[in-house]
Residue, then its C-alpha position, 0 to 999 in steps of 0.5 A: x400616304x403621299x405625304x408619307x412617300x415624300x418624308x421617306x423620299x426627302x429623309x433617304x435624300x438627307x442619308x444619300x447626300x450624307x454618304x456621298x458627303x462623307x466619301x468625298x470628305x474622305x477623298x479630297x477633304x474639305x474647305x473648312x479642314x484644309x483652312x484649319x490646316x492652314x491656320x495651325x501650320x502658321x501657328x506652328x511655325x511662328x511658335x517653333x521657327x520664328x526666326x527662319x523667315x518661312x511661309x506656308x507654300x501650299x496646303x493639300x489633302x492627301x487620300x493615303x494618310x487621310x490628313x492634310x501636309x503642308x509645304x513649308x519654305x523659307x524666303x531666304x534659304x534654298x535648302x530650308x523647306x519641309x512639310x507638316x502632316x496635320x489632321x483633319x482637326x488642325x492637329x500637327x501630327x509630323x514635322x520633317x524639318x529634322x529629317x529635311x533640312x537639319x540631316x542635309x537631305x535637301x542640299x543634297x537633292x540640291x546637288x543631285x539634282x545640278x549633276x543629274x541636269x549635267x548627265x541628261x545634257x550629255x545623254x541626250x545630245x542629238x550627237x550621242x550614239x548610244x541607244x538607251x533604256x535607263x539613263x541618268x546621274x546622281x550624287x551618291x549617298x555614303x551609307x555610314x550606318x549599314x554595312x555595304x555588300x560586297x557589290x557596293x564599294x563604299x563612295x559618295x557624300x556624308x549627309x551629316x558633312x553638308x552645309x545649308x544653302x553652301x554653293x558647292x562646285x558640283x563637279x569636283x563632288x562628282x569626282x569622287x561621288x557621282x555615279x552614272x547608270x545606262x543601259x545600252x542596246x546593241x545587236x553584238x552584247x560581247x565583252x568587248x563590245x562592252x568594253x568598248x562602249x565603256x571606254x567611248x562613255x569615259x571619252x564622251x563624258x571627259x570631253x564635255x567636263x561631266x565626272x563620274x566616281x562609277x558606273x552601272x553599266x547594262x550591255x542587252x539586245x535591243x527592245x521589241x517595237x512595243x518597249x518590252x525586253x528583247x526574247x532573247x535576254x542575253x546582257x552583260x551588266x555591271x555595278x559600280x564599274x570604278x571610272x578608275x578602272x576604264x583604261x584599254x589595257x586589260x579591260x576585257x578582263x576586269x569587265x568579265x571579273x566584275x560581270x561573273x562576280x555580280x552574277x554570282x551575288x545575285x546567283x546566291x541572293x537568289x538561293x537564298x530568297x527561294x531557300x527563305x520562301x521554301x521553309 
């Protein structure tokens, strides 16, 4: 009878350290399948880019796809980096250095990433005067495949227009591309508070030589204590607020033209979101 309690005893200890072998493989992988993973991405990327210079940066499991990615990057090429999605059996299930490196999304991240450093410096001077929430700059993308609604003019980079690993004078890009979005906190939320703050903005960002193309701009009371919005929700807020349209005469005028047409987008958006949920 004892013997018998100790083979059952012995045999549920197998299933148990079987299960909890089996979750962990799911969760975190394991060594055997990420050295596979490894080996293949080498393999892959000797057979189909022998002349790129490239090594295998890091291999990691990840829980989502329940296969393994590895980082691949080249020695000599700052913008050639991609990942490879690869099965637990070292199988190469996706390849995005079409999508990565070939379609000009990672010089643009390149770029974003400079003009963004740019933003951040001026945003977060000890000298600068404005309370804000939501802060930074990027490159815009030119979407030249969808239409553009009519709250978007049409500005930015061609992602196809870029060239691999070029050093690209990033304010001059700006100039024409760069967008900056802030949400800025005030007691007085008037238009001509906001126009105001807009005009400082433009003064600020002219003299430290950071361009901006456009500008989301959110004029709203101040936070409570614990971070959430203000009770009273009263804002004013624009989207790509043209650089070319912050001057003093008549801003007041073109700040209220911009606000009232946004809200009544979102107005209509709206309408028909509900309409849609509705039928």
């Amino acid at each position: 009878m004892k013997k018998t309690i100790k083979i059952m005893a012995g045999i549920t200890a197998i299933i148990l350290i079987g299960i909890l072998l089996f979750v962990a493989n799911g969760m975190v992988g394991n060594p055997v399948s990420k050295t596979l993973a490894k080996q293949s991405a080498s393999k892959y990327i000797q057979k189909n880019y022998p002349n790129l210079d490239l090594k295998v940066e890091r291999v990691n499991y990840s829980f989502k796809t329940g296969s393994y990615y590895a980082l691949i990057k080249s020695q000599t090429s700052i913008d050639t980096h991609f990942n490879l999605d690869i099965s637990m059996t070292g199988k190469i299930l996706y390849d995005s250095y079409e999508s990565h490196v070939i379609s000009g999304w990672n010089t643009w991240q390149r770029i974003d990433l400079e003009y963004r450093t740019m933003v951040d410096k001026v945003l977060n001077a000890p000298d600068f005067p404005y309370d804000s929430h939501i802060d930074f700059g990027s490159i815009e993308i030119k979407e030249t495949d969808i239409e553009i609604g009519p709250i978007r003019p049409a500005y930015g980079l061609v992602l196809e227009d870029l060239e691999l690993d070029k050093k690209y004078d990033v304010k001059e890009l700006a100039k024409t591309a760069g967008h900056i979005t802030i949400y800025i906190e005030s007691e007085e939320v008037t238009i001509k508070k906001a126009s105001e703050i807009l005009m400082e903005l433009k003064e600020i960002f002219d003299k430290e030589d950071v361009p901006f193309y456009a500008i989301d701009f959110a004029l709203e009371k101040p936070r409570k204590d614990d971070g959430l919005p203000n009770d009273n929700r009263e804002e004013i807020w624009v989207k790509d607020f043209l650089y070319s349209d912050i001057y003093e005469e008549g801003l007041e005028e073109r700040l209220t033209k911009a606000f009232l047409e946004l809200k009544e987008y979102y107005e209509k958006e709206d309408a028909k979101y509900k309409e849609s949920n509705q039928n």
